[in-house]
C-alpha positions in Angstrom: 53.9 46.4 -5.9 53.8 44.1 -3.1 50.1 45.7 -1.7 49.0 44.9 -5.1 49.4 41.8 -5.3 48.0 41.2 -1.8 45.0 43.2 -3.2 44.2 41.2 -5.5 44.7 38.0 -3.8 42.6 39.1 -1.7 39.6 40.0 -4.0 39.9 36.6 -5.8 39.8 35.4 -2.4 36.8 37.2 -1.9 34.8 36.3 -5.0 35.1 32.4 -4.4 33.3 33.1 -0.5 31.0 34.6 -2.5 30.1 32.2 -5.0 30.1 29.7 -2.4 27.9 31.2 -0.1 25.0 32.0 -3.3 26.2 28.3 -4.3 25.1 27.2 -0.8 22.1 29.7 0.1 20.6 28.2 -3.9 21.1 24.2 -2.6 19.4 24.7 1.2 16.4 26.8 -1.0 16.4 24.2 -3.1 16.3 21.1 -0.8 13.3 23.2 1.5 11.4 23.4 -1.3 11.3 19.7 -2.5 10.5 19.2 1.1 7.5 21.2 0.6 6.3 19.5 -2.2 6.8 15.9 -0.6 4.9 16.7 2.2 1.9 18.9 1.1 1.9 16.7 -2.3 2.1 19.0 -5.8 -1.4 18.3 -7.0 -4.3 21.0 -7.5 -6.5 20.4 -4.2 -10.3 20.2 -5.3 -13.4 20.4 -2.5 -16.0 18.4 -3.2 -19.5 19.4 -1.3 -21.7 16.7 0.3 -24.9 16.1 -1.1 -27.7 15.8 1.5 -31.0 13.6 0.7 -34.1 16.2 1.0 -36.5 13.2 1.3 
């Protein structure tokens, strides 16, 4: 009775580390990725070629 308890204290115990650790892992992902899009800018990137005068 007494290991059961303990048992499933500690699985309750054990599903809240886990939910905080996917909690946190999902918040740094997020927070790299808006850093990537500040800095390389989230706009479609065209080339545009040189024309050279042939005269």
């Amino acid at each position: 009775m007494y290991f059961k308890k303990i048992n499933k204290a500690f699985l309750w115990l054990k599903r809240k580390v886990i939910l905080l650790i996917a909690a946190f892992m999902v918040g740094i992902s997020n927070v790299i990725y808006q850093e990537e899009k500040m800095i390389n800018g989230n706009f479609i990137k065209t080339e545009q070629k040189q024309e050279e005068d042939s005269d």
